[in-house]
TIBA-817874 format. One record per residue (C-alpha): x, y, z. Coordinates in steps of 0.001 Angstrom, whole numbers, padded with zeros to 6 digits, always signed. Layout:
N
XYZ ...
# end
This chain:
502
+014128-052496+017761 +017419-052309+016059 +019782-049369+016687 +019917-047883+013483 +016390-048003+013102 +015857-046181+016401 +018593-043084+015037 +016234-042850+012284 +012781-042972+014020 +014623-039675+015821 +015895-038130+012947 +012224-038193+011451 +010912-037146+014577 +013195-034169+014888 +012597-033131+011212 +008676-033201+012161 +008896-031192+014927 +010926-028621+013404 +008786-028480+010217 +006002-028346+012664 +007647-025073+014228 +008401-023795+011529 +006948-019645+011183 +004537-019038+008522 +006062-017293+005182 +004523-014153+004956 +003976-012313+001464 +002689-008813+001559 +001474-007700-001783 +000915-003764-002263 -000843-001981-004932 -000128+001434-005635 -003183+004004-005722 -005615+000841-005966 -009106+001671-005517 -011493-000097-002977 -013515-001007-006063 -011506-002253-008435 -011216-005658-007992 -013934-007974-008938 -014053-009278-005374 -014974-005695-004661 -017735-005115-007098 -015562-004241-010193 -017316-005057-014013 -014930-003425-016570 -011974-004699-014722 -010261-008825-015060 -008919-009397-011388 -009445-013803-011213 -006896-013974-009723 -007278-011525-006643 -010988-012594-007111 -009936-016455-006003 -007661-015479-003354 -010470-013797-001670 -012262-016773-001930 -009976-018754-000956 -008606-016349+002211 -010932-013822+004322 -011933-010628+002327 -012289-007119+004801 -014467-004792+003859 -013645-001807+006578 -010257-001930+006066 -007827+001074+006152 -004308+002024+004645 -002123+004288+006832 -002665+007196+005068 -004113+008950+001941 -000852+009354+000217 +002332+007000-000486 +005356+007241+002376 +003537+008028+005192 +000980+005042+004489 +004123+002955+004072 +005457+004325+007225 +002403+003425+009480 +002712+000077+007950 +006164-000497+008945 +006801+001070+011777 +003164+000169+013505 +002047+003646+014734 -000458+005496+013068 -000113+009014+011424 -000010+011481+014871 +002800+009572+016067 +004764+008385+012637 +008117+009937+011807 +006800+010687+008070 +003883+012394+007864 +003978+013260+004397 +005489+012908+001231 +008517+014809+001205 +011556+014555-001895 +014350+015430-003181 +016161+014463+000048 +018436+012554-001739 +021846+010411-001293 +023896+011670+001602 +026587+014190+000175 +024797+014418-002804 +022990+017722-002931 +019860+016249-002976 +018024+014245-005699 +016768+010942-005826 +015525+009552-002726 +012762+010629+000125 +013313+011646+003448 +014873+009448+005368 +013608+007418+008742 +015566+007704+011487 +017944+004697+012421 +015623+001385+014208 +012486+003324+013004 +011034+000427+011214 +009880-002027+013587 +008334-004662+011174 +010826-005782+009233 +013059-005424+012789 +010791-007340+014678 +010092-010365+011900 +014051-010392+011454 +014390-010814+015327 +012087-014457+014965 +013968-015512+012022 +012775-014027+009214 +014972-013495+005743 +013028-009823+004704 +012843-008971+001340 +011919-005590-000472 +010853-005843-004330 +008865-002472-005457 +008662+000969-004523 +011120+002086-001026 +010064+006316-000374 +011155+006122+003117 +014922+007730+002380 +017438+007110-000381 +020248+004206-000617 +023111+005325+001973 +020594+006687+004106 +019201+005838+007399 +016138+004711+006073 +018299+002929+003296 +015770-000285+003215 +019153-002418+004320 +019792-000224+007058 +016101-001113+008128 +016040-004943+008978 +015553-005944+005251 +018320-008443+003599 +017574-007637-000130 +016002-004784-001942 +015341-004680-005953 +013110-001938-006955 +012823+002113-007121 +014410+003881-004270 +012055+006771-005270 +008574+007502-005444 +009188+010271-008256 +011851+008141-010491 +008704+005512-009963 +006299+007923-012232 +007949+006415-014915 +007333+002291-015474 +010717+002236-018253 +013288+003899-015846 +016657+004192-017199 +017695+002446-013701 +016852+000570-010726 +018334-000074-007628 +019388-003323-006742 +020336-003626-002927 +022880-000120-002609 +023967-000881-006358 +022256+000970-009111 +021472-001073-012060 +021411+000267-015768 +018153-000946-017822 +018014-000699-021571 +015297+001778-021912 +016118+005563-023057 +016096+008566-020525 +012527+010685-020606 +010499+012532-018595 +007135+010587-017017 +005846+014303-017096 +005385+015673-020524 +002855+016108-022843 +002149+015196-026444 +004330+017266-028766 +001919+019687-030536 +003096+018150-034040 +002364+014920-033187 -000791+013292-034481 -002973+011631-031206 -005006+009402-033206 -001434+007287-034364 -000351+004857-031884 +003180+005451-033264 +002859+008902-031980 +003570+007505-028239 +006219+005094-029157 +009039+007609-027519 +007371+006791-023901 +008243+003392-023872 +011235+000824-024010 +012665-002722-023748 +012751-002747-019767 +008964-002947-018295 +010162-002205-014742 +007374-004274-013030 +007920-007334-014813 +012071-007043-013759 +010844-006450-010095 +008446-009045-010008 +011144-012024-011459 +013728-010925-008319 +010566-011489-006034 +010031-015093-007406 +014312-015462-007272 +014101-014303-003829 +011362-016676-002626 +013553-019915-005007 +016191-018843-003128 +014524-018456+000744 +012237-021664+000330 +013857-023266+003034 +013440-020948+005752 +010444-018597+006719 +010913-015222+004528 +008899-011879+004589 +008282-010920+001235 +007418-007073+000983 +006045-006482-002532 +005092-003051-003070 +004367-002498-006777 +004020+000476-008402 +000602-000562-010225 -001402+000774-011308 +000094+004082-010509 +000714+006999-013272 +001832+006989-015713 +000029+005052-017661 +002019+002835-019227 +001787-000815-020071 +003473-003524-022199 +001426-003965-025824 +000234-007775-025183 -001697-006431-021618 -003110-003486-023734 -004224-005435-026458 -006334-008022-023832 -008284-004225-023819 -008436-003571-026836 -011916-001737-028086 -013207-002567-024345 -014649+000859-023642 -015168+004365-025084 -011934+006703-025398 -010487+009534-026304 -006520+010207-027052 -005063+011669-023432 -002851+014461-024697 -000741+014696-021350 -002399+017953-020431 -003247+016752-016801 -000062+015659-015833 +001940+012673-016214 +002676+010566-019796 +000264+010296-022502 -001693+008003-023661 -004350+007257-026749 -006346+004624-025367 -006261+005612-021515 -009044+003083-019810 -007813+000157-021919 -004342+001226-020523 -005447+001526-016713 -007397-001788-017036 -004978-003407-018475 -002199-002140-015994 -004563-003803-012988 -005647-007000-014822 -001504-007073-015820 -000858-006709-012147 -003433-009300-011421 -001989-011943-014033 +001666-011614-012105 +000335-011849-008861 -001361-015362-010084 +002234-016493-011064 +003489-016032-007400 +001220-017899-006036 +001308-020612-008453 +005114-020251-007351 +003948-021069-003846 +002124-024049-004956 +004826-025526-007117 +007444-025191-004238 +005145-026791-001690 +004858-023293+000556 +000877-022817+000332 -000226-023973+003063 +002551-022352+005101 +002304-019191+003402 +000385-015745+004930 -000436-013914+001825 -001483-010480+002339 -003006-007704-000818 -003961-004573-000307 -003460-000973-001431 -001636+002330-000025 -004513+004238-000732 -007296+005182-002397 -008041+005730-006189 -007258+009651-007909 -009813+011988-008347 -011025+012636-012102 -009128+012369-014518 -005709+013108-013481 -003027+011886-015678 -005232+010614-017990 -007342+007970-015021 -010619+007602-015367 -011449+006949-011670 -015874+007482-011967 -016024+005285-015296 -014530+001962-013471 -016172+003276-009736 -012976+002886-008587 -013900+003845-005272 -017008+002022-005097 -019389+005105-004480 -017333+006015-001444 -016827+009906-001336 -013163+010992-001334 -009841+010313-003605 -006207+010092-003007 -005478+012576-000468 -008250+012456+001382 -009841+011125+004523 -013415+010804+003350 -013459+007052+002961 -012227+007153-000176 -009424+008192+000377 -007973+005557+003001 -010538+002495+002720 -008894-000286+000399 -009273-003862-000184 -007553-006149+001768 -007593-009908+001288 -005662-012405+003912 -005442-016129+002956 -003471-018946+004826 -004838-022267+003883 -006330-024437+006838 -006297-021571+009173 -008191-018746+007925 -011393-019737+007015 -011727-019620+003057 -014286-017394+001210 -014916-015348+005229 -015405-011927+005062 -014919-009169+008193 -016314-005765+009039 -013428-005349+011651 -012061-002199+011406 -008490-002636+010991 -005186+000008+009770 -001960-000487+008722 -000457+000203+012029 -002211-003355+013246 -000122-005472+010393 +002906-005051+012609 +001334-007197+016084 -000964-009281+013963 +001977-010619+011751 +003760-011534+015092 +001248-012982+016627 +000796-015503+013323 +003862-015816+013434 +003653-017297+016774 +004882-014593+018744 +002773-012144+020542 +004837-010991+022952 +007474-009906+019859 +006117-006871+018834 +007502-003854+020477 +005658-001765+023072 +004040+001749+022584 +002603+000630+019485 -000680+002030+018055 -001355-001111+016463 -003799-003727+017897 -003886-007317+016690 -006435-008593+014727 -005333-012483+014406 -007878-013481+016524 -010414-012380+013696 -008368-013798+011045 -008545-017208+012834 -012106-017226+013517 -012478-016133+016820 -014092-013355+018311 -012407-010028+019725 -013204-006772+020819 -013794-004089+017982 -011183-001400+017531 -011587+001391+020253 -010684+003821+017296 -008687+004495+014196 -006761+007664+013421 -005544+009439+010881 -003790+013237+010416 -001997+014558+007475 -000471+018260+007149 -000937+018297+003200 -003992+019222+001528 -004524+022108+003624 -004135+019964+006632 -006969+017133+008106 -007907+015068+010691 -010030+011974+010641 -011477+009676+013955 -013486+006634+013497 -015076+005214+016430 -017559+002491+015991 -019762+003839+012722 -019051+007300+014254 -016744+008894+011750 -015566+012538+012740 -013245+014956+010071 -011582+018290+010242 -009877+020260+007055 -008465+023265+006647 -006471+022468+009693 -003128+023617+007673 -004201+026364+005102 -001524+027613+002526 -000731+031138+002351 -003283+031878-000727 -005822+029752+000943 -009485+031578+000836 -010164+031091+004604 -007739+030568+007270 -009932+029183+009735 -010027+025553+010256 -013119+023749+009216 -015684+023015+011358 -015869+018908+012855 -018200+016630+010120 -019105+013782+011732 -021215+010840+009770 -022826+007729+010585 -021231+005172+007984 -023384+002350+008828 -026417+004433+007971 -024004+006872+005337 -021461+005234+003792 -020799+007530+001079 -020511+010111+003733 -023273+012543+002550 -025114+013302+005420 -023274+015749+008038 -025119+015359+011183 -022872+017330+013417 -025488+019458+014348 -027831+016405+015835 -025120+014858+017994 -022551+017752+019968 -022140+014962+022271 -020352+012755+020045 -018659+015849+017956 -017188+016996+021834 -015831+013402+022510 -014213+012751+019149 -012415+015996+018726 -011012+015546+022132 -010170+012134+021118 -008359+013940+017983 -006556+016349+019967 -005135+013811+022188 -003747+011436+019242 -002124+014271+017600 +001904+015242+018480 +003787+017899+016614 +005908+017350+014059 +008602+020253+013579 +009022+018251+009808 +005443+017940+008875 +003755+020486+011591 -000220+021339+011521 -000693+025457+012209 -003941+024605+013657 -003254+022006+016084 +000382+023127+017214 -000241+026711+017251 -001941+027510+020698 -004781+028949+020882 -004704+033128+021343 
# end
């Protein structure tokens, strides 16, 4: 064989074998306040999700799946730093923190420096990590500054409060704050009392050019244009379909005359709105439609079938009608007991959909057990590298499921939180064990923690049947199995637990 055709024959060889080694792209896609049920994969009518309905089908679909916590930061916190709520720096939402030197302000509290392990640990093998959507784990300048925590680019809110509000007069682009065209108002106000409801012109003033999503979501796609050549993590943590409610006219109108409703005034918090379940719906289904366009992305630059894509949620749907949601007319939380902020199931259980083309199995569906402190050693062991993520983890792989292959189920999962009035949750097998109470505020009717509910979810999924009384056995071995999860906090402490007993 001729020489030059032998240099060749090695240079195609070598290209191969490194495409062949290549790590998986990973895109992590992360609703805000989602609801188990509100995608159609999940059992949702009133709501269009086709797109998130065919990645289900075309990935594996969980249906025991659970965020890190029941509120925002300290769910994202589990997620990225791979321990679960008794051991996690943030334990709560906390802000107002604010820019160093600044007084305080924008920005949540911060994580300490080399908290967060994912993004470390991906950017260790290789990975370009980038941040488009909602930070809360400490302002720009900060130590838990997104750039001072393994991620390369960040476009987005920096705060979960400034977030309230989907036409900010800013956003933050990497440490530089960018001005959008959209004019300064409050995401908390009501209608003024001369104001007539029924005219849509009436809500013009809570609005502008700028849709914030739709800016965030075009630096995603620039990021993954410009990273197509190398494996990236892209961390997408919208801010849909959060409050407000507040969506561009051509979504709303895809709604429009859908369902019943009545002009939302602003009189339970957050914006306004007169046609408030067209507006959520639309705000999901918008969410849906831009998701659809990033993976068509994928497919145009030849990255599907090297490409992890990841959705899920950061917790569970809001209870009534806060803010003008209407949480039991779309069954957001698919009959599960429990809203935002709490640890009946739903509270914490969301959807979660994994697909990777040729090697998770398409249209599979798991009962695994799984938390957001497992993304962290399952994303390195996809990634090809087990051994990667760090020790003293509370997260347990679960890419043996993913790939078809059987495992052991999860010994347990556990959750804490010191806000609303303090809780604790266990889940071991269907066993399902929860304390409140634990943390009561000053005006609180009773002081004294509640007693341990435990429920059976394979026989009581809507958790309506407390059969404590039936089984002290397995009420003895999960509170001890609570106790022992649980470490103070001197930020976010828990008067029940860290308070000895007199």
């Amino acid at each position: 064989m001729p020489r030059f055709l032998l240099c060749l024959l090695a240079v195609v060889c070598a290209v191969g074998a490194n495409a062949a080694e290549r790590r998986p792209n990973i895109v992590f896609l992360l609703a805000d306040d989602l609801g188990y049920g509100d995608l159609g994969a999940y059992g949702q009518k009133k709501i269009r999700t086709p797109h998130l309905d065919r990645l289900a089908k075309e990935g594996m679909r969980f249906t025991q799946a659970y965020s890190g916590h029941n509120v925002c930061a300290p769910a994202r916190c589990v997620l990225m730093t791979g321990l679960h709520p008794g051991h996690a720096y943030i334990r709560e939402n906390r802000g107002g923190v604010g820019i160093p030197g600044s007084g305080g302000g924008e920005g949540q509290e911060p994580v300490p420096p080399g908290e967060l392990k994912l993004p470390a640990t991906l950017k260790r093998l290789g990975y370009v990590n980038g941040g488009f959507g909602k930070w809360g784990l400490g302002a720009v300048g900060s130590t838990g500054d997104p750039l001072a925590q393994g991620f390369d680019r960040f476009f987005g809110y920096n705060d979960q409060a400034v977030a309230h509000n989907f036409y900010p007069v800013s956003l933050w682009s990497d440490r530089e704050r960018v001005p959008l065209r959209n004019p300064k108002f409050s995401a908390h106000q009501k209608l003024p009392a001369e104001a007539d409801p029924a005219k849509r012109e009436s809500y013009a003033a809570f609005s502008g050019p700028d849709y914030a999503p739709d800016l965030i979501h075009a630096e995603a796609e620039r990021f993954v244009r410009a990273h197509r050549e190398r494996p990236f993590f892209l961390y997408y943590p919208t801010t849909v379909p959060h409050l407000a409610l507040q969506v561009p006219e051509d979504s709303l109108a895809e709604y429009a005359g859908a369902f019943p409703e009545e002009p939302y005034l602003g009189d339970r918090g957050y914006l306004p709105h007169p046609t408030p379940r067209a507006a959520y719906a639309a705000m999901v289904t918008r969410l849906d439609r831009e998701i659809g366009k990033l993976l068509a992305l994928l497919d145009e630059l030849g990255l599907r079938e090297n490409t992890i894509v990841v959705f899920t949620s950061d917790n569970g749907p809001l209870y009534g009608r806060l803010g003008g949601t209407d949480t039991e007319f779309f069954d957001s939380a698919a009959g599960l007991r429990g809203r935002k902020g709490s640890y009946y199931e739903g509270g914490f259980r969301v959807p979660s959909i994994v697909r990777w083309p040729g090697k998770i199995a398409a249209g599979s569906v798991s009962a695994r057990v799984t938390g957001f402190e497992d993304w962290l050693p399952t994303l390195a062991e996809l990634a090809g590298a087990p051994d990667a993520a760090p020790a003293g983890i509370d997260g347990i792989s679960f890419a043996p499921t993913l790939l078809g292959r059987t495992q052991p189920e999860r010994p347990f999962l556990y959750r804490e939180s010191p806000g609303y009035d303090g809780q604790q949750a266990i889940r071991v097998g269907d066993w399902k064990a929860i304390r409140t109470n634990l943390n009561p505020r000053p005006r609180a009717a009773s002081k004294a923690p509640g007693p341990v509910e435990l429920y059976n979810l394979a026989d009581d999924p809507a958790e309506t049947r407390n059969v404590a009384a039936a089984h002290p056995d397995v009420v003895a071995r999960l509170t001890a199995l609570m106790a022992a999860q649980h470490t103070p906090s001197k930020l976010w402490p828990i008067r029940a637990l860290d308070t000895p007993a007199k």
